[in-house]
C-alpha positions as CSV (number, residue, x, y, z in Angstrom):
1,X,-32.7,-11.6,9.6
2,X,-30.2,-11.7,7.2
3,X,-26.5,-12.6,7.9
4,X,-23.8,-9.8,7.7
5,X,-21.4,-9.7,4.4
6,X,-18.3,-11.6,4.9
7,X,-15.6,-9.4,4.3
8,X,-12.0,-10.7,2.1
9,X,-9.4,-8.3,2.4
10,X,-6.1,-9.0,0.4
11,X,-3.6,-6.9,0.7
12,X,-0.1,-7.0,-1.4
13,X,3.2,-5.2,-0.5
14,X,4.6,-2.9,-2.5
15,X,2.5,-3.4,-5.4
16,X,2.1,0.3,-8.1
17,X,-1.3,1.4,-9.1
18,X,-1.1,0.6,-12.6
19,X,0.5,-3.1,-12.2
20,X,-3.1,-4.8,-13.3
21,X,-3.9,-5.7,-16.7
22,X,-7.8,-5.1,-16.8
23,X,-6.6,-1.4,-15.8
24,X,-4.3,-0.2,-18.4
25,X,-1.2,-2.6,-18.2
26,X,-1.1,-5.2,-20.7
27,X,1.9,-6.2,-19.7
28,X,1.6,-7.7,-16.8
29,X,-0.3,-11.3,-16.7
30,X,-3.1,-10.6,-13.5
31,X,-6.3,-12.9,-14.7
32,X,-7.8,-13.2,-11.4
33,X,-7.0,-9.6,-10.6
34,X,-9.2,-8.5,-14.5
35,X,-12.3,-10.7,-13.2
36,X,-12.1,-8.8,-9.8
37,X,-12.4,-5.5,-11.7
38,X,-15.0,-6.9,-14.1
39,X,-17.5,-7.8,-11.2
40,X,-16.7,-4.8,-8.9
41,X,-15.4,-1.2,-8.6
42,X,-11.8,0.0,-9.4
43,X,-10.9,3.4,-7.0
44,X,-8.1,4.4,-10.2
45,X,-7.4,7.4,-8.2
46,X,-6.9,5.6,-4.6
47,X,-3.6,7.1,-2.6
48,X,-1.8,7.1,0.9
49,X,-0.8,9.9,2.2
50,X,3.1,9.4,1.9
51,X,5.4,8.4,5.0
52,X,7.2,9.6,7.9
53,X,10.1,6.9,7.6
54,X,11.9,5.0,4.9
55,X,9.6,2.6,5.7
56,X,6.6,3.4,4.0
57,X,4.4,0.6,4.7
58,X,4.2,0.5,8.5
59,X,2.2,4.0,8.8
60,X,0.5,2.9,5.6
61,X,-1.2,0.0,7.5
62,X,-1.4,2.1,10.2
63,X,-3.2,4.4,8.6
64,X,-5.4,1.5,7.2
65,X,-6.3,-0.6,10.2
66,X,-7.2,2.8,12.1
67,X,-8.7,5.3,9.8
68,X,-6.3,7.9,10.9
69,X,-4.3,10.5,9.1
70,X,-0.6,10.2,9.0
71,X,0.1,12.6,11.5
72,X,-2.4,11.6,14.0
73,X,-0.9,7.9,14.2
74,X,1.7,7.0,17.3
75,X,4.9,7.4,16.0
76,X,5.0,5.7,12.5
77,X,2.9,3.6,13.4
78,X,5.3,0.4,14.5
79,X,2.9,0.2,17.4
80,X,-2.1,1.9,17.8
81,X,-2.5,3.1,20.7
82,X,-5.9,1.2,22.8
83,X,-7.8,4.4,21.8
84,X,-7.9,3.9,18.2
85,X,-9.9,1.7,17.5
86,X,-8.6,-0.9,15.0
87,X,-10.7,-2.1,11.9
88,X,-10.4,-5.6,13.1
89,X,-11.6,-4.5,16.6
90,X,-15.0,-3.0,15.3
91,X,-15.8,-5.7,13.4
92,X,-15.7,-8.1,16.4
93,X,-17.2,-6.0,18.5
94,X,-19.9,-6.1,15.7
95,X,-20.0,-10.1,16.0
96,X,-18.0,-10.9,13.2
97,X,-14.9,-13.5,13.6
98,X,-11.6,-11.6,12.8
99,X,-8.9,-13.9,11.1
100,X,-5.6,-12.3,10.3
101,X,-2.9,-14.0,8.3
102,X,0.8,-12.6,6.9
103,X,2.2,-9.6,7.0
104,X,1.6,-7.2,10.4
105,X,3.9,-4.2,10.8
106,X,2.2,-2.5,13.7
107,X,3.5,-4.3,17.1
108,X,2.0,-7.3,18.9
109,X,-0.8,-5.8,21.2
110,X,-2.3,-4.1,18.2
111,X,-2.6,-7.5,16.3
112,X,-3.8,-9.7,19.4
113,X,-6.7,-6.8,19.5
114,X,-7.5,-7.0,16.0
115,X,-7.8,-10.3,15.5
116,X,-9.9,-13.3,17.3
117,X,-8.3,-15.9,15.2
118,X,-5.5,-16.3,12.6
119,X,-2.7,-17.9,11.4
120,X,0.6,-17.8,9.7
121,X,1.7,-14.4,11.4
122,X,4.9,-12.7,10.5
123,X,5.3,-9.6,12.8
124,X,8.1,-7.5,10.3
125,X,8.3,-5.6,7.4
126,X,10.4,-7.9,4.7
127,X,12.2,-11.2,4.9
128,X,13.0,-14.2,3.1
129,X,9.9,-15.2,1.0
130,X,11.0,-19.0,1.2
131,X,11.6,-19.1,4.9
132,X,9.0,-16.8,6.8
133,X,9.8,-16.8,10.4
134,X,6.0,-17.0,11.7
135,X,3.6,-17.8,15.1
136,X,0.7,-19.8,15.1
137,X,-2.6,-17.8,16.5
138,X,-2.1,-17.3,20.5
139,X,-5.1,-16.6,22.0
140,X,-3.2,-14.5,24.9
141,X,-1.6,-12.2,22.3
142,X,1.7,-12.5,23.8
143,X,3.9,-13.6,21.0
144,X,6.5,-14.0,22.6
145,X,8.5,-16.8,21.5
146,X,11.9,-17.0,19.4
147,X,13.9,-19.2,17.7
148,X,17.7,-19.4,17.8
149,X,19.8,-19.2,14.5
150,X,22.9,-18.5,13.0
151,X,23.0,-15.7,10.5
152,X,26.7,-16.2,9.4
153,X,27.7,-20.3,9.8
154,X,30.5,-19.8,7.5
155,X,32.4,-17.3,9.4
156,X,30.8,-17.4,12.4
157,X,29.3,-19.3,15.2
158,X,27.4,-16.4,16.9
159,X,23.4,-17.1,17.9
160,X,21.2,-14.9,17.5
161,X,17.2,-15.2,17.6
162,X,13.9,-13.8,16.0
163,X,10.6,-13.8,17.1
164,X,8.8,-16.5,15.9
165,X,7.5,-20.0,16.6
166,X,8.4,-22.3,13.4
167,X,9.3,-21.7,10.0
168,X,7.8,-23.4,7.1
169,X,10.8,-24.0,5.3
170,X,11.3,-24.1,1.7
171,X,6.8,-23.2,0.8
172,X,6.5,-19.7,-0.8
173,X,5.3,-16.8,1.7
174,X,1.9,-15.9,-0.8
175,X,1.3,-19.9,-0.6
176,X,1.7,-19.6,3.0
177,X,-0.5,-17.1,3.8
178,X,-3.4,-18.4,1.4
179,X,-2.6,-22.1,2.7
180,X,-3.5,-20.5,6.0
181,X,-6.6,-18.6,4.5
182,X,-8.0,-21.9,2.9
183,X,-7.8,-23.8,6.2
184,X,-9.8,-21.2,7.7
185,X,-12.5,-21.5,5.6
186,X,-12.7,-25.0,5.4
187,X,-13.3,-25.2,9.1
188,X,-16.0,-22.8,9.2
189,X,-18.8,-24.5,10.2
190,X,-22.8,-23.3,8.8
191,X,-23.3,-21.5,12.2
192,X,-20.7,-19.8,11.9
193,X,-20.6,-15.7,12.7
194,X,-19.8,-13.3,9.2
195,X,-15.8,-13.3,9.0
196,X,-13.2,-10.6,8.5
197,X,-10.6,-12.2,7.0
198,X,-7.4,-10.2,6.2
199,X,-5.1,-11.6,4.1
200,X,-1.4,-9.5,4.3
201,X,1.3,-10.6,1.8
202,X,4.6,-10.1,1.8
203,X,4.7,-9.7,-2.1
204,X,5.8,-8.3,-4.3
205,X,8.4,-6.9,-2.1
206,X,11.7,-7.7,-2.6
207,X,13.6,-9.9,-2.0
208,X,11.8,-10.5,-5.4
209,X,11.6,-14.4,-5.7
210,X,8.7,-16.5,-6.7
211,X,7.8,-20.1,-8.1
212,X,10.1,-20.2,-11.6
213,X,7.1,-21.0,-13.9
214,X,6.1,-17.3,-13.4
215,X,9.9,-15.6,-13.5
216,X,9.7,-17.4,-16.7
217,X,6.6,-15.6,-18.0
218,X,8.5,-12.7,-18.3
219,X,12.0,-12.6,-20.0
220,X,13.9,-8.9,-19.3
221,X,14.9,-8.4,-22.6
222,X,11.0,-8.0,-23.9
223,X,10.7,-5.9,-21.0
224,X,9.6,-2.2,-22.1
225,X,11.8,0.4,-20.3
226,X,8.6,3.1,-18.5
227,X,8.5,6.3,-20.3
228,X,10.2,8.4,-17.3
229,X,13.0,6.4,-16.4
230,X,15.8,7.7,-15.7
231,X,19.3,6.8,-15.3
232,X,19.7,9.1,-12.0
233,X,17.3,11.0,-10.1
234,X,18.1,15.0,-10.3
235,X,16.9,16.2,-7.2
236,X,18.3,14.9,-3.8
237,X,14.7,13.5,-2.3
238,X,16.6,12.8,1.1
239,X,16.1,9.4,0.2
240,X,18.4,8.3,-2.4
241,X,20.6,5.9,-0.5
242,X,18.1,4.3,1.3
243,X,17.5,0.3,1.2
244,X,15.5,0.0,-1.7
245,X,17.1,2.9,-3.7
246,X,20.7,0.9,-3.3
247,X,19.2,-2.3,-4.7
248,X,20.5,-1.1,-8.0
249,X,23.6,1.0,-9.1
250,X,23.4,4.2,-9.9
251,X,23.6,5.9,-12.7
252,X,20.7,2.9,-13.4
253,X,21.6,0.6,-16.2
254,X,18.7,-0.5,-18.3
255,X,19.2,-3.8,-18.4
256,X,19.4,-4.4,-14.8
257,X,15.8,-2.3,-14.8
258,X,14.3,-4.5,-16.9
259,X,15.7,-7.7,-14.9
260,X,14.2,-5.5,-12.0
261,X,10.6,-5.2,-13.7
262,X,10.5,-8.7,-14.6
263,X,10.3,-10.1,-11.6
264,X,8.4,-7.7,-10.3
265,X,5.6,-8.7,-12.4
266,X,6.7,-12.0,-12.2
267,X,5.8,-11.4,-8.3
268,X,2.3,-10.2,-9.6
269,X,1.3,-12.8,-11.8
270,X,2.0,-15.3,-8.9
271,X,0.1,-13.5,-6.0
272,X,-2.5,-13.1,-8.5
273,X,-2.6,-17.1,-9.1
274,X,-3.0,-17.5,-5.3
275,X,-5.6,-14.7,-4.9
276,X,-7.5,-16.9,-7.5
277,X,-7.5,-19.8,-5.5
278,X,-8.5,-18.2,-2.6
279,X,-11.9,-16.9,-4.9
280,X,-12.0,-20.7,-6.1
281,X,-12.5,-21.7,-2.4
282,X,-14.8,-19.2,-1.4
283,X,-16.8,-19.7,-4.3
284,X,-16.7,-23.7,-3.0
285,X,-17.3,-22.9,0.3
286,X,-20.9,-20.9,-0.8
287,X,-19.3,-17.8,0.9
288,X,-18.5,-15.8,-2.1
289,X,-21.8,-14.1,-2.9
290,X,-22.2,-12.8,0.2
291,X,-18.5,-11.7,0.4
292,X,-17.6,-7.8,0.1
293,X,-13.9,-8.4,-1.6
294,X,-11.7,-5.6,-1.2
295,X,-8.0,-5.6,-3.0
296,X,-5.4,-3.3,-2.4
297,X,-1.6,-2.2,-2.0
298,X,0.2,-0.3,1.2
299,X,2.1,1.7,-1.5
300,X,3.6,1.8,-5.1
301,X,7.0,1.6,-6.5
302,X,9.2,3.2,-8.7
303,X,11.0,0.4,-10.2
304,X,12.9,2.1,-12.9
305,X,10.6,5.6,-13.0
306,X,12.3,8.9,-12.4
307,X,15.5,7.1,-11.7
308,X,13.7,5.6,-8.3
309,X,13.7,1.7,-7.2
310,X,11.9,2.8,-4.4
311,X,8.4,4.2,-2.7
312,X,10.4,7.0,-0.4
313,X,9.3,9.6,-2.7
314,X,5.5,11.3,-3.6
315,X,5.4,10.6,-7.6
316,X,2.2,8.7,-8.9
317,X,3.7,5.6,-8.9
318,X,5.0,5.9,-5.4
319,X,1.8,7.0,-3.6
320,X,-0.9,5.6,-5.7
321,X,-2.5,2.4,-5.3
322,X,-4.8,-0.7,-6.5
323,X,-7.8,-0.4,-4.8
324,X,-10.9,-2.3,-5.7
325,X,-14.3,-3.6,-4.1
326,X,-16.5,-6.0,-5.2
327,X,-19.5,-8.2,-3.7
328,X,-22.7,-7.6,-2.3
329,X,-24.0,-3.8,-3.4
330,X,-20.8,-3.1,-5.1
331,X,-21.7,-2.2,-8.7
332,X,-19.9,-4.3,-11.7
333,X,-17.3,-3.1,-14.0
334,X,-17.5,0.3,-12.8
335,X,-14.1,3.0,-12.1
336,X,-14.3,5.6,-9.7
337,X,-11.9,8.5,-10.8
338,X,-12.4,10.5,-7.8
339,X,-9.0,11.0,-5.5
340,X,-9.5,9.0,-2.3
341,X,-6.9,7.4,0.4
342,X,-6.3,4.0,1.3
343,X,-7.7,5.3,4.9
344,X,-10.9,5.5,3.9
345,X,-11.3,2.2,3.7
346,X,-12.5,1.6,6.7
347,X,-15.7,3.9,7.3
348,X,-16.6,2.5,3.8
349,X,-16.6,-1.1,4.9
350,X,-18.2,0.6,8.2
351,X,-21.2,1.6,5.9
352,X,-21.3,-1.7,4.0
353,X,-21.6,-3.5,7.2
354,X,-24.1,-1.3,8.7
355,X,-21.8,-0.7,11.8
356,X,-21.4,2.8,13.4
357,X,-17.8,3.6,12.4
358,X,-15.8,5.1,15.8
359,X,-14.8,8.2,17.0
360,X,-11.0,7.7,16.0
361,X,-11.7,7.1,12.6
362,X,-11.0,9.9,10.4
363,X,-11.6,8.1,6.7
364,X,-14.3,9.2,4.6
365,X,-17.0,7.4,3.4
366,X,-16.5,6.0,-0.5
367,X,-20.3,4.4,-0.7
368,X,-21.3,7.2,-2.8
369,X,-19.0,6.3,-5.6
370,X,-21.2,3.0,-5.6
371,X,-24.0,4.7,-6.5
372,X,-22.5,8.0,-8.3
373,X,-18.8,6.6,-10.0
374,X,-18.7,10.5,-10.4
375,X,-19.1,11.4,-6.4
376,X,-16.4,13.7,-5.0
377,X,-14.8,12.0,-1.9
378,X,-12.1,14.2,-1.7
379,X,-10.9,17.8,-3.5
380,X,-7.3,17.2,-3.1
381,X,-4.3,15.0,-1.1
382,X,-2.2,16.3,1.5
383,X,1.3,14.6,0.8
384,X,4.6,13.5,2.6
385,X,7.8,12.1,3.2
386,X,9.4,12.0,6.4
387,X,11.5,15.6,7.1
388,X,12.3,16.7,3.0
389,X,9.0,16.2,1.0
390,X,5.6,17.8,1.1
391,X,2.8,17.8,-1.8
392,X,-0.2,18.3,-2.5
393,X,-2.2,17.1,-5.8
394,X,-6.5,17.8,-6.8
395,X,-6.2,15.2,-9.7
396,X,-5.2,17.6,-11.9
397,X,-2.3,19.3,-10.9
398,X,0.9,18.2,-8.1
399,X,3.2,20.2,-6.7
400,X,6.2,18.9,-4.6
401,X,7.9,20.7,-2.4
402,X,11.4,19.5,-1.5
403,X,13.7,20.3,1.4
404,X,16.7,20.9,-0.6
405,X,14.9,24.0,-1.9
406,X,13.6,22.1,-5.0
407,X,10.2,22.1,-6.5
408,X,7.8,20.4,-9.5
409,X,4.9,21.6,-10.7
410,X,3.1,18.6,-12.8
411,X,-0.2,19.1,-15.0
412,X,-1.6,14.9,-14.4
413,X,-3.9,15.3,-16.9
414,X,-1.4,16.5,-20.0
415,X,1.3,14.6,-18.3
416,X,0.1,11.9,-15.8
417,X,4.2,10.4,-16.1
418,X,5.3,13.3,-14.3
419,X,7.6,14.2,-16.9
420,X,7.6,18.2,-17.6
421,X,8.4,20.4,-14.5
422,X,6.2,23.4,-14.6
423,X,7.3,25.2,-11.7
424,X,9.7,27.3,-14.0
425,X,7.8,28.6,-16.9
426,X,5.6,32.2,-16.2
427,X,2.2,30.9,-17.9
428,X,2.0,28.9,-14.3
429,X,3.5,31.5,-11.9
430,X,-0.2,31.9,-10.6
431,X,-1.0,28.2,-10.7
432,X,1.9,27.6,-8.8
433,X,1.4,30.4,-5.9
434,X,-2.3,29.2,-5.9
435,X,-1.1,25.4,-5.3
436,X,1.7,26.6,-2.6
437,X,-1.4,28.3,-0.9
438,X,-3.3,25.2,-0.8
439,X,-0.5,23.3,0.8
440,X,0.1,25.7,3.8
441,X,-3.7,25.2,4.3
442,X,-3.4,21.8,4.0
443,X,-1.1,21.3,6.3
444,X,-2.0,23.6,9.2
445,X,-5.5,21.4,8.5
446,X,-3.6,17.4,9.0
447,X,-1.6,19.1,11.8
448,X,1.7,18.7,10.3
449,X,4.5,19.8,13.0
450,X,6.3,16.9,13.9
451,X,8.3,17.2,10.4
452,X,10.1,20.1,9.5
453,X,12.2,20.9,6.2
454,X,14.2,23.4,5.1
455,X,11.2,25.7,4.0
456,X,8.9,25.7,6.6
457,X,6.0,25.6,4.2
458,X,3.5,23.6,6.8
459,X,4.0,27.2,7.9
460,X,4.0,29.1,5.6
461,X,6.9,30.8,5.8
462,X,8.2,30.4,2.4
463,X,11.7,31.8,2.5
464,X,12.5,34.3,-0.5
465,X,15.5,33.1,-1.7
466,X,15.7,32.2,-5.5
467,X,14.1,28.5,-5.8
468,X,15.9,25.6,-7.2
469,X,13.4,24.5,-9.9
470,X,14.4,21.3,-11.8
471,X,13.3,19.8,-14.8
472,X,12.6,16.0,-14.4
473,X,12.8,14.8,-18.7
474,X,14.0,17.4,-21.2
């Protein structure tokens, strides 16, 4: 009988759809990243679903590690309940060993039930990529320890604590967590049971810092300015003086923008360095041909675009992600252009595995796309942000709603930059009515009542007054 695939999944923080080179950005140095797309699949049309707090990634993952739909998750997902049934979970009730390194932003208990083994754990959203506040594996999933410190020593004497066991001072978080991926497969032994090993950076979050041989790959001033930026956003999202959106003054200054994008793809090329040597070991180990490799991102970012830093928002570049597979039955250099969520990962890996996926699970299958690039896994995407944004896109067209009694009206295909508001001009009065409809239903269908806006339109009880329509680039 022949083994189960191992399963690699490496996920990055933060990092925008269109940040690879192989798929459209040739700006941006990712030569691990290209070979991945060369002997896999590419999902260019992969999503999440939005957010219900400023802090996108934590129902992201959420929605990831469950296969649940943003509004069927506990909370924002900081914590999964016992009865949904976590990826990790499945897999070792399957007999696979689950190791889980980095990043986890959904509460102690879930981890400790996801994962059977790990290491280099950092239970939070962000922190200092140089000085990760981590805990080795504990089999009793109590994590409980904490280390005293002092946040202020120049002014202050004050203690405080955070929950960790050590820190690895001064060694780069990405380095960490593959360090800690390495080890794990150079312990395996032959006997061995198939692995699910999840792989959670930090980057390319900010704080944006990163080994200076890549920060010097990229020099700001050869930076190209994106097409929509803008120097101040026109609409009040609900969002605009959030964390990320104050990492930059407003109005935005270009130069600071391009200092911004720099190291963000400086950030890139080095996880991307990392995820190669990860490959390199696998490859060593005689693992990787029987390795299903799956790549992806919690969420974009704005970075410059629309006048945005941030992902508190439901443009493109905010909402869409890097998703690709590759490994056994995964066909080469192939792009699936059909709209599918991150969320759906799960029953797909399910299917690969030949495991039943649970009840919980709401994700679709994506398998056909493996043997149809042209197989429809989803019609359209139900989107949102927190109490003020709603949306809803089929791959052609996007309308946003806004609780400030705002709303855009975007053709993708003429104008995938989300440039030319719509909603205004009479030759798409019925589009627009037609796409309003679409959201109402879409709404009533994901069960959307915890969030309420000024318009009601999960409702829909659009009211009549005049709308606010704005026009994003003139």
């Amino acid at each position: 009988m022949n083994k189960k695939p191992n399963i690699l999944f490496f996920f990055t923080d933060d990092q925008r759809f269109d940040t690879i080179a192989a798929l459209g950005n040739e700006d941006v140095h990712t030569p691990n990243l290209d070979k991945l797309t060369e002997r896999g699949t590419s999902f260019t049309r992969a999503h999440i679903p939005g957010g219900t707090c400023g802090a996108v990634c934590m129902p992201s993952r959420a929605m990831l590690h469950s296969g649940r739909t943003l509004f069927h998750l506990d909370g924002c997902g900081e914590d999964i309940p016992d009865s949904h049934v976590l990826l990790g979970e499945c897999l070792q009730n399957a007999g696979y060993d689950s190791f889980g390194t980095g990043k986890w932003h959904n509460g102690r208990r879930s981890y400790a039930r996801s994962f059977n083994c790990g290491d280099e754990i950092f239970f939070g959203g962000m922190g200092d990529h140089w000085n990760v506040p981590a805990y080795r594996f504990d089999p009793s999933g109590r994590y409980e320890a904490e280390t005293p410190f002092v946040e202020n020593p120049h002014s202050s004497n004050k203690v405080d604590y955070r929950g960790c066991d050590h820190i690895n001072a001064g060694k780069h978080s990405t380095k960490l967590f593959v360090d800690a991926s390495v080890d794990f497969l150079k312990k395996r032994g032959e006997a061995a049971p198939p692995f699910f090993m999840y792989v959670s950076l930090m980057a390319p979050h900010d704080p944006r810092t990163m080994p200076d041989k890549f920060l010097k790959m990229y020099d700001p001033e050869d930076i190209k300015l994106p097409e929509n930026f803008l120097h101040q956003h026109p609409i009040d999202t609900g969002a605009l003086k959030i964390r990320d959106e104050v990492l930059a003054d407003i109005p935005r200054d270009t130069e600071e923008i391009r200092r911004h994008i720099a190291e963000y793809y400086a950030m890139i090329s080095h996880l991307d360095a990392e995820f190669g040597r990860l490959i390199k070991t696998l490859r060593h180990s005689g693992d990787l041909e029987n390795t299903i490799i799956v790549f992806a991102g919690d969420n974009g970012l704005a970075v410059g675009q629309h006048g945005l830093l941030g992902k508190q928002n439901l443009y493109e570049h905010s909402v869409r992600v890097p998703l690709i597979f590759a490994g056994p039955g995964i066909p080469e250099g192939e792009k699936c252009e059909g709209l599918v969520y991150l969320l759906d990962v799960y029953p797909t890996l399910c299917q690969l595995t030949g495991i039943e996926a649970p009840g919980s699970v709401a994700g679709r299958d994506m398998t056909g796309c493996f043997r149809n690039p042209g197989t429809t896994i989803r019609k359209e995407l139900y989107l949102a942000y927190a109490e003020t944004i709603r949306g809803i896109t089929d791959g052609e067209y996007k309308l946003i709603e806004y609780a400030c009694d705002a709303t855009q009206l975007f053709d993708l295909k003429a104008d995938p930059l989300e440039m030319q508001n719509l909603a205004n001009h009479e030759g798409y009065a019925e589009k627009l009515s037609e796409m309003r409809s679409r959201l109402v239903r879409m709404a009533g269908e994901w069960e959307d009542q915890k969030h309420a806006t000024g318009r009601q339109f999960w409702r829909g009880q659009y009211d009549t007054r005049p709308k606010r329509v704005i026009r994003c680039i003139s």
